[in-house]
C-alpha positions in Angstrom: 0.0 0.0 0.0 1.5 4.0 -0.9 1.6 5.1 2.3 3.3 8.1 1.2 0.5 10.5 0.0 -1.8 9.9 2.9 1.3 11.5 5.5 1.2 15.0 6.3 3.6 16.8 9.1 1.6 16.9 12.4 0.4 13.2 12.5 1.3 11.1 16.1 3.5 8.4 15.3 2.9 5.0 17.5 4.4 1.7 18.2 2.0 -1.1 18.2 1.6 -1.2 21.9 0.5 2.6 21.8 4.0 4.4 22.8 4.0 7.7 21.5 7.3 7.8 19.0 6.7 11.9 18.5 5.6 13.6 15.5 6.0 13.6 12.0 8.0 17.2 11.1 8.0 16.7 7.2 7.8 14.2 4.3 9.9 13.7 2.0 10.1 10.7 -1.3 12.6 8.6 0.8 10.7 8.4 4.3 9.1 10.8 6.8 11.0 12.6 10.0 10.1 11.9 13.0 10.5 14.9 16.1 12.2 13.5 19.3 10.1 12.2 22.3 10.6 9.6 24.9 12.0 7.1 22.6 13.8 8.9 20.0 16.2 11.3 21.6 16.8 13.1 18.5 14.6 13.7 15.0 14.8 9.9 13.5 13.9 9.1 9.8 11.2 6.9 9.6 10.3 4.4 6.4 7.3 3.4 4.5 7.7 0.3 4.6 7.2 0.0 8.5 4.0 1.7 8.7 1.4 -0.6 10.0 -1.4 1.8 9.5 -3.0 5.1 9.6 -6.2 5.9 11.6 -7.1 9.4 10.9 -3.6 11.2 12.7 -2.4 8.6 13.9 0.5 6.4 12.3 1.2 2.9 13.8 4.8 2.0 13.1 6.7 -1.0 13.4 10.1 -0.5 15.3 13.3 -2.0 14.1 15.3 -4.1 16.2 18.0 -1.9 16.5 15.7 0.6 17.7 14.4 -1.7 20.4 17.6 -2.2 21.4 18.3 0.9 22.1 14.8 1.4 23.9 16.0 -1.0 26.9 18.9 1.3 28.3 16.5 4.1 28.2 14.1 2.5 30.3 16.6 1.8 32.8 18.0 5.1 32.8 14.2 6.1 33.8 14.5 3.2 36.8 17.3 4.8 38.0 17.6 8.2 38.0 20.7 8.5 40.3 22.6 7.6 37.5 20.5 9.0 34.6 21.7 12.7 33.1 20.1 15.5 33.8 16.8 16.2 31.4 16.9 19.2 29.5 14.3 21.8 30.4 11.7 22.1 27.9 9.7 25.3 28.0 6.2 25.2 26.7 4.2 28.9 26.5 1.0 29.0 27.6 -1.0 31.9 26.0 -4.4 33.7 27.3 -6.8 36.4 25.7 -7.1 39.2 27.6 -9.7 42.1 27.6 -8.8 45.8 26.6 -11.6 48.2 25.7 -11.9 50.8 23.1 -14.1 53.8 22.8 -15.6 55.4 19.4 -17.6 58.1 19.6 -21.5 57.2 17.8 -24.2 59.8 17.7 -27.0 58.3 19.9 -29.3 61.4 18.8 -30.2 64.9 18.4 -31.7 67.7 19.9 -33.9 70.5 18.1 -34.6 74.1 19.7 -37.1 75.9 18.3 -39.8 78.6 19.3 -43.5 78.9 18.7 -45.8 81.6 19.1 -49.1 81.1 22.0 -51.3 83.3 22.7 -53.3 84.2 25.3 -55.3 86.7 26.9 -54.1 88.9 29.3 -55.8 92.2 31.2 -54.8 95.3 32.5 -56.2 97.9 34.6 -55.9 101.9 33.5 -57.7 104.7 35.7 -59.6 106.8 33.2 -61.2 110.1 33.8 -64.2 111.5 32.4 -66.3 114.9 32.7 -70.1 115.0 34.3 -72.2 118.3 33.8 -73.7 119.3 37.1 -76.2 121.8 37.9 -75.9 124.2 40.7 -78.6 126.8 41.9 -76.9 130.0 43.5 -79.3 132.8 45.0 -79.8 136.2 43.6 -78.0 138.0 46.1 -74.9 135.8 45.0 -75.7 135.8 41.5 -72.5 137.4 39.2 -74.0 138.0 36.1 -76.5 140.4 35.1 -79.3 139.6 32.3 -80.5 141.9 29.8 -84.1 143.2 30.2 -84.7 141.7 26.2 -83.4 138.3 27.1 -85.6 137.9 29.8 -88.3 135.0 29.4 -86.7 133.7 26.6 -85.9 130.3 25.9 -81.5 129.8 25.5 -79.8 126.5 24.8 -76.4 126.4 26.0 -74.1 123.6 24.5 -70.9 122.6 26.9 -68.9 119.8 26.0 -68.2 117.0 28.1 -65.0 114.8 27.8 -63.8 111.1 28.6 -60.9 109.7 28.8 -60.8 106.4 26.7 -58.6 103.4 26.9 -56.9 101.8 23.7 -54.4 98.9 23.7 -51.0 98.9 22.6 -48.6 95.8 22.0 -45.0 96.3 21.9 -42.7 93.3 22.0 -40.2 93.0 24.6 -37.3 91.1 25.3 -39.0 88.7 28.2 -35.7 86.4 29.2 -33.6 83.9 26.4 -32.7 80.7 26.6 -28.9 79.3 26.4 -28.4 75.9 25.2 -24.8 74.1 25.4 -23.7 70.5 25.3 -22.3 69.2 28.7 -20.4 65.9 29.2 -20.8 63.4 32.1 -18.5 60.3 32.7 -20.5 57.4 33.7 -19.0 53.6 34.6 -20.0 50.8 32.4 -18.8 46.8 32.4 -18.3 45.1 29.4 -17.5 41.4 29.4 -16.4 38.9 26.8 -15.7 35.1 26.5 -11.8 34.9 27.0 -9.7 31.4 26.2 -6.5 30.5 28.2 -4.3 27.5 28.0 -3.1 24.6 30.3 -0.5 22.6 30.4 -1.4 19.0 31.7 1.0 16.2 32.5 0.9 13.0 31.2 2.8 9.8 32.1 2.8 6.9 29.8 4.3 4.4 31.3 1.9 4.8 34.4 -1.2 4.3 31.7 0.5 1.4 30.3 0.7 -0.1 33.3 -2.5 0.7 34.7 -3.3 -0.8 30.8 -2.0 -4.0 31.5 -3.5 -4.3 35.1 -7.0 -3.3 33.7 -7.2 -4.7 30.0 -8.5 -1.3 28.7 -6.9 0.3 25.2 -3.8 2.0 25.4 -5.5 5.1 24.7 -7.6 4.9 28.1 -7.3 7.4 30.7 -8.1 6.2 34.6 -8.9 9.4 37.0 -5.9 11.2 38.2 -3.4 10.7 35.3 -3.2 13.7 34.4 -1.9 16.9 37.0 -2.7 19.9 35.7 -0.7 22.6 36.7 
């Protein structure tokens, strides 16, 4: 079977019993690289003709007997870790989204000023003066003028005007007060809130689930509680 077109870099590599060889980096038309893990200490080249077979991202390859070989020491070196050299650190970054807010300036409306006309009826009082005829009697003895023997029992019509004083209405416009209108700003607290994502890095030992594995019977890939720390 062409293995060759159905590899792609990122795929787990596995030996039959479910140990995790590493990852494959690249592919190229002699064989595939595999990235260092807990068997391979450095990138290993791996061949078609040793792959078992390929379920989804997984690759199930069949180790040589040299590798084996050299698996064994390794596995002692892990039993005794007086005499085993000192690991390397490996550093893994763990990223997280964090929230920072930003302000634009929308228009949430507008305001219109104008000024209409009411009317109403209003009323004022004015003192007015007016003119009344009245008609006094005075004796003869006190009398001032002297009538004329020819107008004497005659009949006389004397016309006196008489005068009022009359009200009439006026409107003259007048500044009453104005009106001042200006834009003020006020600072007011508001929470916004979002959905953030953070990672985590989890520890997992393999040769504790391959022996809880054997003691069990489950599938390599099973996980009992409390195999993974997270820290």
């Amino acid at each position: 079977m062409e293995w060759r077109n159905q590899i792609r870099p990122g795929m787990v590599v596995r030996t039959p019993t479910g140990d995790k060889l590493g990852k494959v980096a690249r592919v190229d038309a002699n064989g595939f690289i595999i990235e260092k893990g807990l068997l391979f200490k450095k990138d290993s080249v791996g061949s078609f003709d040793r792959i078992m077979s390929i379920d989804g991202d997984e690759i199930v390859y069949e180790l040589s007997d040299t590798v084996e070989e050299r698996r064994e020491p390794e596995v002692a070196e892990r039993e005794a870790p007086t005499t085993a050299a000192p690991a390397e650190d490996v550093r893994i970054p763990l990223v997280e989204e964090q929230l920072r807010a930003e302000k634009y300036v929308v228009q949430k409306g507008a305001v219109r000023v104008r000024k209409q006309v009411v009317t109403e009826e209003q009323q004022i009082t004015v003192p007015v003066t007016r003119e009344e005829v009245v008609l006094e009697h005075v004796p003869a003895g006190e009398a001032r003028s002297e009538v004329a023997a020819k107008e004497a029992f005659q009949e006389q019509e004397i016309a006196i005007p008489v005068v009022e004083e009359e009200v009439r209405v006026v409107k003259q416009p007048v500044v009453k007060e104005e009106v001042r209108v200006r834009k003020q700003q006020i600072q007011e607290q508001r929470v916004a809130s979002a959905d953030v994502r953070h990672e985590e890095a989890e520890i997992e030992d393999e040769e504790k689930r391959r022996t809880r594995s054997d003691e069990t019977g489950a599938e390599p890939g099973y996980m009992a509680p409390g195999d993974k720390d997270k820290i």
